[in-house]
C-alpha positions as CSV (number, residue, x, y, z in Angstrom):
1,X,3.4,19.7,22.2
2,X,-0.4,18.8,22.1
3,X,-1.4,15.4,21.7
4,X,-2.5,14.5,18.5
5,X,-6.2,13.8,17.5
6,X,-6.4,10.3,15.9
7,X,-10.5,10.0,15.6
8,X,-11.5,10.6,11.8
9,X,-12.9,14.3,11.5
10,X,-16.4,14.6,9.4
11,X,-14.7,14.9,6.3
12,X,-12.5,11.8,6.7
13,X,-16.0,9.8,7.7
14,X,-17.7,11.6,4.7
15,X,-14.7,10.2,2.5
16,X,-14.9,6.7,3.8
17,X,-18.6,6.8,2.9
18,X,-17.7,7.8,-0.9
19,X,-15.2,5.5,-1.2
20,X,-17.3,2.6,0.4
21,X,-19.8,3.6,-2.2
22,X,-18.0,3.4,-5.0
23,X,-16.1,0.0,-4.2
24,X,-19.4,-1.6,-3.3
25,X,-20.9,-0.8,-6.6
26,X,-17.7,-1.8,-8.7
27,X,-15.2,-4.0,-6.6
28,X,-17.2,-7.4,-5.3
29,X,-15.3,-10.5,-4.3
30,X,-16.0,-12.4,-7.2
31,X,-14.7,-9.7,-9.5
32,X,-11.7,-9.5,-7.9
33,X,-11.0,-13.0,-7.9
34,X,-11.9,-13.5,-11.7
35,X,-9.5,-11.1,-12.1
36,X,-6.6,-12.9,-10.5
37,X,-7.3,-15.5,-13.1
38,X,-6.6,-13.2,-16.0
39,X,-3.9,-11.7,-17.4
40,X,-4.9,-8.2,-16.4
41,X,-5.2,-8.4,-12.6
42,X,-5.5,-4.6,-12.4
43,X,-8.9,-3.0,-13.0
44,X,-8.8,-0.1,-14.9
45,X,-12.3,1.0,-14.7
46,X,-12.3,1.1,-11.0
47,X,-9.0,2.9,-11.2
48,X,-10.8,5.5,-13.6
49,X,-13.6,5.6,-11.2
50,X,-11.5,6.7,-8.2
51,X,-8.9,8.6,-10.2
52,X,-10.9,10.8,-12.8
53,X,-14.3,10.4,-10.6
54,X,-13.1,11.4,-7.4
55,X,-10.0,12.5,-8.0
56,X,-8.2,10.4,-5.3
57,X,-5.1,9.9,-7.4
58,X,-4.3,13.6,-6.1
59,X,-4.8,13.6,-2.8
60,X,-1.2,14.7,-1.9
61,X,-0.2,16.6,-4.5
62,X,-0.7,20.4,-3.8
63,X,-3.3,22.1,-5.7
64,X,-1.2,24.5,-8.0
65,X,0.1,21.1,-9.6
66,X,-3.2,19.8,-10.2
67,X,-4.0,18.3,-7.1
68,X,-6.4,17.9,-4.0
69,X,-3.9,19.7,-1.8
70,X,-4.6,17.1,1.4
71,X,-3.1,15.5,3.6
72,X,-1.5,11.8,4.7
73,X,-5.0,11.8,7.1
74,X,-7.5,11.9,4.4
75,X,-4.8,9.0,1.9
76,X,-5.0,6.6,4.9
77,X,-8.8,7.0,4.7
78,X,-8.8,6.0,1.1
79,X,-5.6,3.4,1.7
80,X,-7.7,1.7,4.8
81,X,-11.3,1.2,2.4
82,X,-9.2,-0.1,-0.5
83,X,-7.4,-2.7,1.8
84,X,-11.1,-3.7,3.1
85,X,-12.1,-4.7,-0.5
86,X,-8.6,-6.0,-1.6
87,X,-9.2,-3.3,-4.7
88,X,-7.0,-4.4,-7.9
89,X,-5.4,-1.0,-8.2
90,X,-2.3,0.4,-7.9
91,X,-3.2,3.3,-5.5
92,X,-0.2,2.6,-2.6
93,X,2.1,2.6,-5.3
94,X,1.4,5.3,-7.5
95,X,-0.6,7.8,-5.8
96,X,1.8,7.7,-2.2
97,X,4.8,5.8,-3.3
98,X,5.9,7.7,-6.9
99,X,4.1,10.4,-5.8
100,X,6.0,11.5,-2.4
101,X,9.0,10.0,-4.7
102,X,8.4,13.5,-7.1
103,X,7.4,15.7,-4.2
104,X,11.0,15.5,-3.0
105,X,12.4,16.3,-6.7
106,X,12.6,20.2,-7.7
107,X,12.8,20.3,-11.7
108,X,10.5,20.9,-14.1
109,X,10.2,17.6,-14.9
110,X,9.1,16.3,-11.7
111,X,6.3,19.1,-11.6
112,X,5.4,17.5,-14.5
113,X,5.3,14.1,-14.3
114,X,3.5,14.8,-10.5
115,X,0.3,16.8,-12.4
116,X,0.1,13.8,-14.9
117,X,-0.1,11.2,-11.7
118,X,-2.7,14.0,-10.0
119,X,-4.6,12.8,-12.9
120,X,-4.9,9.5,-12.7
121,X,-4.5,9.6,-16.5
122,X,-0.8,8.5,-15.7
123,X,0.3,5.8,-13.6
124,X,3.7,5.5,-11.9
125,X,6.0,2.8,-10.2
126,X,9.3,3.8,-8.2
127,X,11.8,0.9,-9.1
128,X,12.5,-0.3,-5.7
129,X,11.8,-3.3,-4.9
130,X,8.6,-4.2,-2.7
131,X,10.4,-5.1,0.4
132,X,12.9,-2.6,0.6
133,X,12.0,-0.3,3.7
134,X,13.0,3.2,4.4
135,X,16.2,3.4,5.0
136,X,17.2,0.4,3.4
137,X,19.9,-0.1,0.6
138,X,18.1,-0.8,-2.4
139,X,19.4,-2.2,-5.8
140,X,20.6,0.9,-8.8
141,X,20.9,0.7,-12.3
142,X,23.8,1.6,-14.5
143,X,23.3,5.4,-16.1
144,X,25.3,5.7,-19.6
145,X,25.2,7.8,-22.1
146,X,21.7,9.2,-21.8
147,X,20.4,5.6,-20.9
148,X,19.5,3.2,-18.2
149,X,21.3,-0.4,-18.4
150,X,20.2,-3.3,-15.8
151,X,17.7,-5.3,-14.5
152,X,15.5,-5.0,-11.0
153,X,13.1,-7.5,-9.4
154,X,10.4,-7.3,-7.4
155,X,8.6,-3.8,-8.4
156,X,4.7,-4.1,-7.4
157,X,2.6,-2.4,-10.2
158,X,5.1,-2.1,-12.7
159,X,2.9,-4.1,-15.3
160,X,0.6,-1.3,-14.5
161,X,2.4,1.7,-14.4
162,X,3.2,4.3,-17.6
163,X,6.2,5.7,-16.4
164,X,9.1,3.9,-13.5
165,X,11.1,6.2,-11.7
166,X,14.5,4.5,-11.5
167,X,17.1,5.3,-8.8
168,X,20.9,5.3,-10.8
169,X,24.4,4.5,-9.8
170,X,25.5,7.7,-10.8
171,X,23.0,9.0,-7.5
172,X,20.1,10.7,-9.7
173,X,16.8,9.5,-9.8
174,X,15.3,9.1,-13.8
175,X,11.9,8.9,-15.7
176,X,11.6,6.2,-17.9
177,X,8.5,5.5,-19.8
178,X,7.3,2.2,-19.0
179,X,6.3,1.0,-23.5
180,X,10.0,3.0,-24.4
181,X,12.4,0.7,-26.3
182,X,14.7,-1.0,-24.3
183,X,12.4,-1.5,-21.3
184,X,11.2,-5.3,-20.8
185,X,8.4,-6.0,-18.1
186,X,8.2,-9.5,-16.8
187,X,5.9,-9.9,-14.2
188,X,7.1,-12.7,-11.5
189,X,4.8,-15.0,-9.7
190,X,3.4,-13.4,-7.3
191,X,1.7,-14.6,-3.6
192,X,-0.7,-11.9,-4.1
193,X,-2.5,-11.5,-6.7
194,X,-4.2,-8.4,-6.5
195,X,-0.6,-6.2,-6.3
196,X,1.6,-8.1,-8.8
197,X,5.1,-7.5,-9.1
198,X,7.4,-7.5,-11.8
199,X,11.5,-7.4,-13.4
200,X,11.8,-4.5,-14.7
201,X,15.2,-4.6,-17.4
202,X,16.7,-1.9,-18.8
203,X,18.8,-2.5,-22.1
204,X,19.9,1.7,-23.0
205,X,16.1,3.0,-21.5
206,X,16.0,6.7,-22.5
207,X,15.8,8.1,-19.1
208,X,14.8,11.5,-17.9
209,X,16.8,13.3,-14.5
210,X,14.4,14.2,-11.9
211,X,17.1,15.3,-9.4
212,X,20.6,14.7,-9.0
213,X,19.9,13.2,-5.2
214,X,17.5,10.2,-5.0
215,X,18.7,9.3,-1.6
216,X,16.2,12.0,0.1
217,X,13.4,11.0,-2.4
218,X,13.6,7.0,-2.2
219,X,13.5,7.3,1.7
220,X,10.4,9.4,1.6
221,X,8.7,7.7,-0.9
222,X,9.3,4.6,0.9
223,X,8.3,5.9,4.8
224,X,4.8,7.1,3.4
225,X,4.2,3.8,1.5
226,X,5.1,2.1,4.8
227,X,3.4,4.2,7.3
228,X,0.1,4.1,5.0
229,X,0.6,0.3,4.2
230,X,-0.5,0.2,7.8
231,X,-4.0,1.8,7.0
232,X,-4.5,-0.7,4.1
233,X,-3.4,-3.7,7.0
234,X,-5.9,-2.1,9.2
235,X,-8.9,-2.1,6.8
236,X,-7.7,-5.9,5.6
237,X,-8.0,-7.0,9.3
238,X,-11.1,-5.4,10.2
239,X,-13.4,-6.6,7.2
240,X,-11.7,-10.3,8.3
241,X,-12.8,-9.7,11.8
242,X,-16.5,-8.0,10.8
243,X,-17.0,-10.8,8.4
244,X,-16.0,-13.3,10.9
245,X,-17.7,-12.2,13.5
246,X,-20.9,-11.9,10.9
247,X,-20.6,-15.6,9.6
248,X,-20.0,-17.2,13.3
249,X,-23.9,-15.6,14.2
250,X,-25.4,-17.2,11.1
251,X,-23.7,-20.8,11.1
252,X,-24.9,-23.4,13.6
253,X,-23.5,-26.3,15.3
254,X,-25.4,-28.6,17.0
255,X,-28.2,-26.7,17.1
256,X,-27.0,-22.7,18.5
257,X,-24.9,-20.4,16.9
258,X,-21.4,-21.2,16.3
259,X,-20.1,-17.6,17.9
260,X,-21.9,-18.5,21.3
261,X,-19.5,-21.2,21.9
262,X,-16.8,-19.5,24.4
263,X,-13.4,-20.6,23.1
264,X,-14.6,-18.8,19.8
265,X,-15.4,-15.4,21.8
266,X,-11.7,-15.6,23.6
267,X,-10.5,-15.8,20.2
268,X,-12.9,-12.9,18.2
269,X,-12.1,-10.5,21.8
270,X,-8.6,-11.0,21.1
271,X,-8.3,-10.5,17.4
272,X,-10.9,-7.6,18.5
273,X,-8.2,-5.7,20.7
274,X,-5.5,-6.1,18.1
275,X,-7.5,-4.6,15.1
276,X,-8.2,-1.7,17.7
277,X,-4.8,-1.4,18.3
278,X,-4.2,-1.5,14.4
279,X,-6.3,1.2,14.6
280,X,-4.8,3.6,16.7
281,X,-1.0,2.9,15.4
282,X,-2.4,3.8,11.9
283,X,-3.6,7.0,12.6
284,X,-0.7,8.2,14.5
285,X,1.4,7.2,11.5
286,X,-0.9,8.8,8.8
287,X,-1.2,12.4,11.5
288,X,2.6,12.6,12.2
289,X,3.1,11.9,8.0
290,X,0.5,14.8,7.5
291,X,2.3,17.1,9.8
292,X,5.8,16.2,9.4
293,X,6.2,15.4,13.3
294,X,10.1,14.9,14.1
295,X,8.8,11.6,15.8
296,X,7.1,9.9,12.0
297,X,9.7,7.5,11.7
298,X,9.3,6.1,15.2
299,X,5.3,6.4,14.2
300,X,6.0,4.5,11.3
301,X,8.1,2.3,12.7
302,X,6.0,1.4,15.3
303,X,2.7,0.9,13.6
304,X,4.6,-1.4,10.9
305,X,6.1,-3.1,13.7
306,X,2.7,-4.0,15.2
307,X,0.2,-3.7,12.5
308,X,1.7,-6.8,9.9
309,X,1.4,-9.8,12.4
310,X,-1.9,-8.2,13.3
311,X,-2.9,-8.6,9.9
312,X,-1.8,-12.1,9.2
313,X,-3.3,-13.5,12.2
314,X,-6.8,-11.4,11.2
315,X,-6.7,-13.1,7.6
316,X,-5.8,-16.7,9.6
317,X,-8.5,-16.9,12.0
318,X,-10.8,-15.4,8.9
319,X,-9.9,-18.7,6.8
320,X,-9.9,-21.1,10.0
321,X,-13.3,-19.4,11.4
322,X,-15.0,-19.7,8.0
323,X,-14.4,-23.7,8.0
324,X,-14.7,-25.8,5.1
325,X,-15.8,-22.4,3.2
326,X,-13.0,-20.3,3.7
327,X,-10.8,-23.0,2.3
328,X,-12.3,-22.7,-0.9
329,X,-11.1,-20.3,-3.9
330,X,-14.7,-19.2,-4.6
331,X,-15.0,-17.6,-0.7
332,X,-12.5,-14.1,-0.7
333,X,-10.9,-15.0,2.7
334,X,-7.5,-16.4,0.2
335,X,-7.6,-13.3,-1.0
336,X,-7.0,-11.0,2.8
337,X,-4.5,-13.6,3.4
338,X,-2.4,-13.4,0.5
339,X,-2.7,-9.8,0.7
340,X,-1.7,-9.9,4.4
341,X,1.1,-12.2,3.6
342,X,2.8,-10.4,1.3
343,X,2.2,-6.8,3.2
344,X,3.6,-8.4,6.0
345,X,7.4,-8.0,4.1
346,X,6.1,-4.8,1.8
347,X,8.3,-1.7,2.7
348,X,10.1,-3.5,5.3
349,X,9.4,-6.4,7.8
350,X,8.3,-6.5,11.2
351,X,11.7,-7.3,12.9
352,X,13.4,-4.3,10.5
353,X,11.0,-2.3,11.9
354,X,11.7,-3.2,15.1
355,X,15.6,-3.2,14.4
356,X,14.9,0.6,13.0
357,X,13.0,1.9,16.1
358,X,15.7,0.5,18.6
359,X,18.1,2.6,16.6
360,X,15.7,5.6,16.6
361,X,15.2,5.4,20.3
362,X,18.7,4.6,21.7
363,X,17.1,1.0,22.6
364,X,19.8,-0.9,21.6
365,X,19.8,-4.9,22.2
366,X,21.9,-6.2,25.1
């Protein structure tokens, strides 16, 4: 088997550009962070704008359904640009989560539901909680007479979404329209901001079967939101690392550049090798995703494994570096490490991660 190539092809550099574009012209700092002081901390303009604009929303669903018909690659492109800007929008969890959720259902109403996602004109949230990873038990509802009864915590974008797709006791996975009687969303303080989570209740939710198995599609779902979460933690620790970098030439210290004193350098070379390392654990998740490698899990597993304390530390020196300024709620860098924070349990921690690839690889502790 021939190595895989992890640079970025043309296409994937002529996406970035887009992408960059468009979140330059429509996603600064401070509009983010007014944002997280309202009561709509999604942005629905810029959602439109990548969704019906660009029709990003589509990237993995196939073409006959209304889609882009690409692959995990060109996602992670998208995933890394919108974790450099911190974008308000619920891209990872609708677009790769629900969506690889409905590519593993075969009924007419999982073909359906996926075009409406392809869209962007529909947004959707599987009702799993945020730190479950693949593999993981996570929490069903009660299925009775047509309806959903219970309550789940802990669902990112669920004040967003139209429709939840809500794994059952009864082992099917359901549709259930996010305004339909019976359904209560209650978003829960959250750490970050910018991906807010919610409990989602059910008191008899009409619900809709998507397949009789949900096992299959909850473990997919949740493998591509972790192995792309990694993309999103590259692009988080590489703007904290450029910006860094960028501020420590500008601000002065007795009288020279702040960056030319050598304890900083040790400290930017370090954080420098482990955003490259980010790098090249993110694209081997995202290519052995896009071409169904027998080793994705280990891929995923590994770069999750390395890329979440990678992005912590990133958004840490990023606040520390910055002095004074990055201490203040005006300056973004709160913003990376919140986001970095609360990546660093999303889809699964570190040490499950770990704990996973020592069972994938026979590496079992002593």
């Amino acid at each position: 088997m021939s190595a895989p190539d992890l640079l970025y092809s043309e296409e994937e550099e002529a996406l970035r550009a887009a992408v960059r574009d468009l979140l330059t012209d429509h996603c600064d700092a401070p509009g983010v962070i007014a944002r997280t002081e309202s009561d709509r901390p999604h942005d629905p303009e810029l959602w439109k704008a990548l969704s019906d604009g660009m029709g990003l929303a589509g990237l993995l669903v196939p073409e006959a359904q209304g889609g882009q018909g690409a692959t995990h690659r060109e996602v992670a492109v998208v995933v890394e640009e919108l974790g450099r800007a911190v974008a308000p929008v619920p891209y990872l969890t609708s677009a790769v989560v629900a969506t690889e959720a409905l590519l593993a259902c075969v009924s007419d109403e999982a073909a359906e539901l996926l075009t409406a996602l392809a869209s962007g004109r529909t947004i959707g949230a599987l009702a799993v909680a945020l730190s479950v990873g693949p593999g993981a038990p996570y929490k069903p509802v009660r299925y009775e007479g047509g309806a959903l009864h219970g309550e789940l915590t802990g669902i990112a974008d669920a004040v967003a979404a139209d429709v939840l797709l809500v794994p059952a006791e009864d082992g099917g996975l359901y549709a259930v329209d996010a305004g339909a009687d019976g359904v209560t969303v209650t978003p829960q303080v959250s750490l970050d901001l910018t991906r807010p989570v919610a409990t989602v209740t059910f008191d008899g939710a009409p619900a809709r079967l998507l397949t009789a198995d949900a096992a299959p599609a909850v473990r997919r779902a949740l493998r591509a939101g972790a192995g792309l979460l990694v993309s999103e933690q590259l692009g988080l620790a590489d703007w904290c690392l450029t910006e860094t970098v960028r501020y420590l030439k500008e601000r002065k210290q007795f009288n020279r550049p702040v960056g030319g004193f050598q304890a900083l350098k040790h400290r930017l070379a370090h954080l420098w090798q482990e955003v490259v390392g980010t790098r090249a654990a993110a694209r081997n998740a995202a290519d052995a995703l896009a071409t169904g490698s027998p080793d994705a899990d280990v891929a995923v597993a590994v770069a999750q494994a390395y890329a979440a304390p990678v992005a912590v530390h990133a958004a840490e020196e990023a606040v520390q570096l910055h002095g004074g300024i990055g201490m203040t709620w005006e300056h973004p860098a709160h913003l990376y490490l919140k986001r970095a924070k609360a990546d660093s349990i999303a889809y699964g921690t570190a040490g499950a991660h770990r704990e996973a690839l020592a069972g994938l690889v026979d590496l079992q502790a002593p």
